[in-house]
C-alpha positions as CSV (number, residue, x, y, z in Angstrom):
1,X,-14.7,-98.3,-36.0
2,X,-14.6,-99.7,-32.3
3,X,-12.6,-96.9,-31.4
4,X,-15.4,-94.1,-32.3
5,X,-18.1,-96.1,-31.6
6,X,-16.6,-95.9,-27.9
7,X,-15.4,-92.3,-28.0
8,X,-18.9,-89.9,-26.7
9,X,-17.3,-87.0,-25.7
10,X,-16.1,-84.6,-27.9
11,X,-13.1,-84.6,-26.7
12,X,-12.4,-88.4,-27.2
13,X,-14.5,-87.7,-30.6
14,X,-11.5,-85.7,-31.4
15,X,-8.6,-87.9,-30.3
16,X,-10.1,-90.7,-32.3
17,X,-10.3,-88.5,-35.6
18,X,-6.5,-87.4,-35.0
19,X,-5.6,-90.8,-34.8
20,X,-7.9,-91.8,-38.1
21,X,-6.0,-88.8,-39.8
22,X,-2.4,-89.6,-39.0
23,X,-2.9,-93.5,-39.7
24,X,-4.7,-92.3,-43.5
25,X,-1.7,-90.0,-44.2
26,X,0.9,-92.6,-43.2
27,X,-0.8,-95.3,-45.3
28,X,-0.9,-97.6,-41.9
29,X,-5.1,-98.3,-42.2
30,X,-5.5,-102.5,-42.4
31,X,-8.9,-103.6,-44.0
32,X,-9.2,-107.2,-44.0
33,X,-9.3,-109.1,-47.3
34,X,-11.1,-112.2,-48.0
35,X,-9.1,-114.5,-46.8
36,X,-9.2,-113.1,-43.3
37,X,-13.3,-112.8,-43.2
38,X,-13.2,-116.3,-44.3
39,X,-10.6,-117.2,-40.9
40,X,-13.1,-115.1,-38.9
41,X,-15.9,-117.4,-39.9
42,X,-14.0,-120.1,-38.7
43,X,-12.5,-118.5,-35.7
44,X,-16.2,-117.3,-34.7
45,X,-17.6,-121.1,-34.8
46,X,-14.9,-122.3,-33.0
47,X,-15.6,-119.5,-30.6
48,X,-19.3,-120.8,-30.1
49,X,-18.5,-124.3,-30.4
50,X,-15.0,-124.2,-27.5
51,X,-15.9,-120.7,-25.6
52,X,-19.6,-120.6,-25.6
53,X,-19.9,-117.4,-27.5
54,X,-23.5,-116.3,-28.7
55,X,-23.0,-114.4,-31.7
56,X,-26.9,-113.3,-30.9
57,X,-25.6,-111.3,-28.1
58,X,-22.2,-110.6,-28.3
59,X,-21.6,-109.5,-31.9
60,X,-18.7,-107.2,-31.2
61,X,-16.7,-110.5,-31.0
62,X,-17.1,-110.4,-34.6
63,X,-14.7,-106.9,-34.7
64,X,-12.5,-108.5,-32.3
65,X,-11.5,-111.5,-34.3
66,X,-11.0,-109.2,-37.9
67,X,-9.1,-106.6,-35.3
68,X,-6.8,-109.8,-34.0
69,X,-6.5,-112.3,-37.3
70,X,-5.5,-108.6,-39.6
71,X,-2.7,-108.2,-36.1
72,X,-1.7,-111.7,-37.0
73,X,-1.3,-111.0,-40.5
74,X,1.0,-107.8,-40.3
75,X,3.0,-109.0,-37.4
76,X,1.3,-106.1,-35.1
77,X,0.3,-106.4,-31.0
78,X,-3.1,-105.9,-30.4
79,X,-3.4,-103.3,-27.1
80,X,-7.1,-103.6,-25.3
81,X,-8.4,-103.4,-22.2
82,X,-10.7,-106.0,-23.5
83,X,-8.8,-109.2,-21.7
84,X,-11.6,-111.9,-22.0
85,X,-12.8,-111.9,-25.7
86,X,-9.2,-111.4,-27.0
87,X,-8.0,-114.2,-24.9
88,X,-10.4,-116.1,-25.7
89,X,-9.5,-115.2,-29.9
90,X,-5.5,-116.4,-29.0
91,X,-6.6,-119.2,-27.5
92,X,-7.6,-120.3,-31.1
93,X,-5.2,-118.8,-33.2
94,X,-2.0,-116.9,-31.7
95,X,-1.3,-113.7,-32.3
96,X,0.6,-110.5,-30.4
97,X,-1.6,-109.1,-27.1
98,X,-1.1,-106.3,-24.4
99,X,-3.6,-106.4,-22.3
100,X,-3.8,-102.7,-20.4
C-alpha cells in the first residue's frame, strides 16, 4: 500500500505492480491478524505518550508500526529510507532494520 501510494510515475506504477505480482504468485504477501492490530494500538500510544507522535497529523505511523510488528513476526528486515519513524517503532519493540 505505501509502496503505490508513493509510486506517480508510470514507470514506478509499474515496478510496484511487478513486485505485487511476484510476491501474490510466491505466496510471500503478510496481512496482519488481530493480534498484531491490537500491538499496534499499543505501540501507537506508546509512540504519543514516549515520542510525541500526533496521530492527527502523522497517520502514516500507523502503516509503519503494522509494516514493522508483521517484520517482527516473520523474522524479516524492514528496508526504508524512512530512518526517524522506524527508529522511533524499534525503540519500543525490536525488530530487524536497514535503513538506506
Amino acid at each position: 500500500m505505501e509502496l503505490r501510494a508513493g509510486a506517480f510515475t508510470r514507470t514506478d506504477i509499474k515496478i510496484v505492480q511487478a513486485l505485487a505480482r511476484t510476491y501474490r504468485k510466491s505466496r510471500r504477501v503478510l496481512a496482519p491478524g488481530d493480534t498484531e492490530f491490537l500491538r499496534a494500538g499499543e505501540m501507537l500510544a506508546k509512540l504519543q505518550e514516549r515520542e510525541g507522535y500526533d496521530l492527527k497529523k502523522t497517520a502514516s505511523i500507523t502503516n509503519d508500526v503494522l509494516i514493522a510488528l508483521s517484520a517482527r513476526q516473520i523474522g524479516a528486515t524492514v528496508v526504508t529510507q524512512n530512518r526517524r519513524d522506524f527508529e522511533a517503532v524499534r525503540r519500543n519493540r525490536h525488530f530487524d532494520l536497514l535503513i538506506m
